[in-house]
Every structure is written in structure tokens, then in C-alpha cells.
N, C-alpha and C positions, 0 to 999 in steps of 0.2 A: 883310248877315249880322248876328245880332243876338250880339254880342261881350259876354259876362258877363265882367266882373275879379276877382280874389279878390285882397287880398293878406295876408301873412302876419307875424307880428310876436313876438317874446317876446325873454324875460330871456336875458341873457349863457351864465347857465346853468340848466339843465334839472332837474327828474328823474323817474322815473318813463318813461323814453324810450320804452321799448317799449309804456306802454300808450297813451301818446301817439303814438305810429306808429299803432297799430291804429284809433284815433280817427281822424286823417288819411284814415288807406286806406277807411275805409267812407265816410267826408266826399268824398273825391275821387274816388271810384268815383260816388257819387251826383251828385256837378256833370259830369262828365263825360260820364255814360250821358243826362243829364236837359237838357244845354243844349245849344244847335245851335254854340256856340264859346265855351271858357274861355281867356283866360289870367292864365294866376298871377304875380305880382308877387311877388320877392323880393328883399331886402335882403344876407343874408349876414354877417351881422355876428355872432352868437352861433351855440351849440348847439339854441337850437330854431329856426333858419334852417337849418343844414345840414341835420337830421336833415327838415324839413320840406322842403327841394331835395331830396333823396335818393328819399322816400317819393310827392313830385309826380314826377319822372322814372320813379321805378317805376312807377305808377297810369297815367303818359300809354305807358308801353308797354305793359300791359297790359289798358286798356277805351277807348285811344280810336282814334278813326277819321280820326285830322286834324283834328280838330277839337279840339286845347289844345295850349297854349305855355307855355312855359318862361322869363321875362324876369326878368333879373337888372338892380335897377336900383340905380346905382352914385351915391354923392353929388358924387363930382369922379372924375378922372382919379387910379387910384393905379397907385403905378411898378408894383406887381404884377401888374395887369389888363395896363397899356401892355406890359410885359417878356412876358406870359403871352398875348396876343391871344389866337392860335390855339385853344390848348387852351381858351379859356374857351369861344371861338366853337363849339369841338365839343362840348361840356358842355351848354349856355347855348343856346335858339332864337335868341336875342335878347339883347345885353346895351346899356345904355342908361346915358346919363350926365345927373344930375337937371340941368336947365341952372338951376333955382330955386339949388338946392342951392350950384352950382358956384361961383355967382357969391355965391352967401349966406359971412358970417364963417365961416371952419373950423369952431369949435370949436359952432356951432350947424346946421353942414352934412345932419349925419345928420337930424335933428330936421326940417328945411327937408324933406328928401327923402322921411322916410316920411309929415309931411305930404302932400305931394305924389301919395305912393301913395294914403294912406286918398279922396285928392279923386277921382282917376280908377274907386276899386274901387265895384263893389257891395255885397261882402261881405267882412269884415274877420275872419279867421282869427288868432288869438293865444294864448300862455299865459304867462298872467298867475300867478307865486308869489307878488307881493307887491306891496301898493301903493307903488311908489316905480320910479323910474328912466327911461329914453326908451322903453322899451315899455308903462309903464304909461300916460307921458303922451299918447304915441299913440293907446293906445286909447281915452283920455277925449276926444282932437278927435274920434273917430270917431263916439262918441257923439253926442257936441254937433252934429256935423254929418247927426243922421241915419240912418249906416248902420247895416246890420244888423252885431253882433258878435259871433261865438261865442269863446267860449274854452274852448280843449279842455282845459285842467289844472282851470280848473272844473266841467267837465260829468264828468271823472275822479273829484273830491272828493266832487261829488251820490252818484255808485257805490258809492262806496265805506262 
């Protein structure tokens, strides 16, 4: 089976949410109807991770056929996740602990882990407000390594 990765990345905080939903929903509609199996790589960590979990769970009930997943991937073990198992397990296809990550210093954990995403994905989903911060610097390894990147708070600012 030919396994396409997406993952997804941006700023603590957002704005513009709903027209960055709608961007999503026709992105995910279109990987979904168009690949023989996605799964989405997420982190969790800000508002445009939630709203982007929220908007993949819609999209995989809505146009797929068993064919995308749902992966929440985690930098270590947090008490929340450990305390939370279950529910994340019904949330979440798949939830996953970075082992790079785990064993990487704390305070460079996250950084170690969405590395680690951008290496696995094909395609790197982001929204970038401003140059500065660990969503920004993600997206430049991503570059640097290659992948293909869109960023939807961009392709928003072209529209507008």
C-alpha cells in the first residue's frame, strides 16, 4: 500500500480560523479522495493544531474509505496523555511517543519531534504569521530538506 504522510505545523496562535478551516477542508478532501492511503501527522501544541485535528477528523468521516488516519505524535510521555490514555485512544487512530524526542534535552524536545515529522511526511501543511518561532523553524528544515510546503495563512494573504 502506498502510504502518503501529511503533517501539519503553525503558530501558538491563529487568526483568521474559519477561513483557514475552509482551506483545510478542500486540501483534505483532495488528499483523501486522490491517494490510495493518508495519514496525518499531528502535534497538538497550539491553535492551529487543534483546529487542524478537528477539521482532519471531520474530512476523514466525511470523504474517506479507510483509507486516512489520524496520528498524534507526542515528544515524551505527558502526565496528561499517561492520566488521559483512553480518551485520547478514542479521539486519536494512533497516538505515538517521538523516541528521538524523548530521549532529546526537554526544552529542545518539541523541536527534536516535529523534526522527526517533517523526515517521515511527504507533504508539510503549515500557517506561518510570522517569521520567528518553532513553527517557523520547522518549516525552513522542511524546506531545506526538500519537501513539498504549503502554507495556508499564505495562500489566504495571496486572496485576499
Amino acid at each position: 500500500m502506498d502510504i502518503y504522510t501529511v503533517s501539519f505545523f503553525g503558530h501558538r496562535y491563529i487568526e483568521q480560523g474559519a477561513l483557514i478551516e475552509e482551506r483545510l477542508d478542500t486540501m483534505l478532501h483532495d488528499l483523501i479522495t486522490q491517494k490510495e492511503y493518508v495519514e496525518f501527522l499531528i502535534g497538538c501544541d497550539g491553535e492551529f493544531d487543534l483546529l487542524a485535528t478537528s477539521t482532519i477528523k471531520r474530512a476523514i468521516r466525511k470523504y474517506s474509505c479507510g483509507n486516512a488516519r489520524l496520528v498524534l505524535v507526542l515528544p515524551y510521555m505527558r502526565a496528561e496523555y499517561r492520566d488521559n490514555e483512553k480518551s485520547y485512544l478514542d479521539y486519536y487512530d494512533e497516538v505515538e511517543i517521538c523516541e528521538e524526542a524523548a530521549n532529546a534535552y526537554y526544552k529542545s524536545a518539541i523541536q527534536v519531534r516535529n523534526r522527526s515529522m517533517v523526515d517521515r511526511s511527504d507533504l508539510v501543511v503549515c500557517c506561518i504569521h510570522h517569521k520567528r518561532g518553532g513553527a517557523y523553524k520547522t518549516v525552513r528544515y522542511a524546506q531545506r530538506q526538500g519537501k513539498e510546503v504549503v502554507d495556508v495563512f499564505e495562500e489566504i494573504e495571496k486572496d485576499q
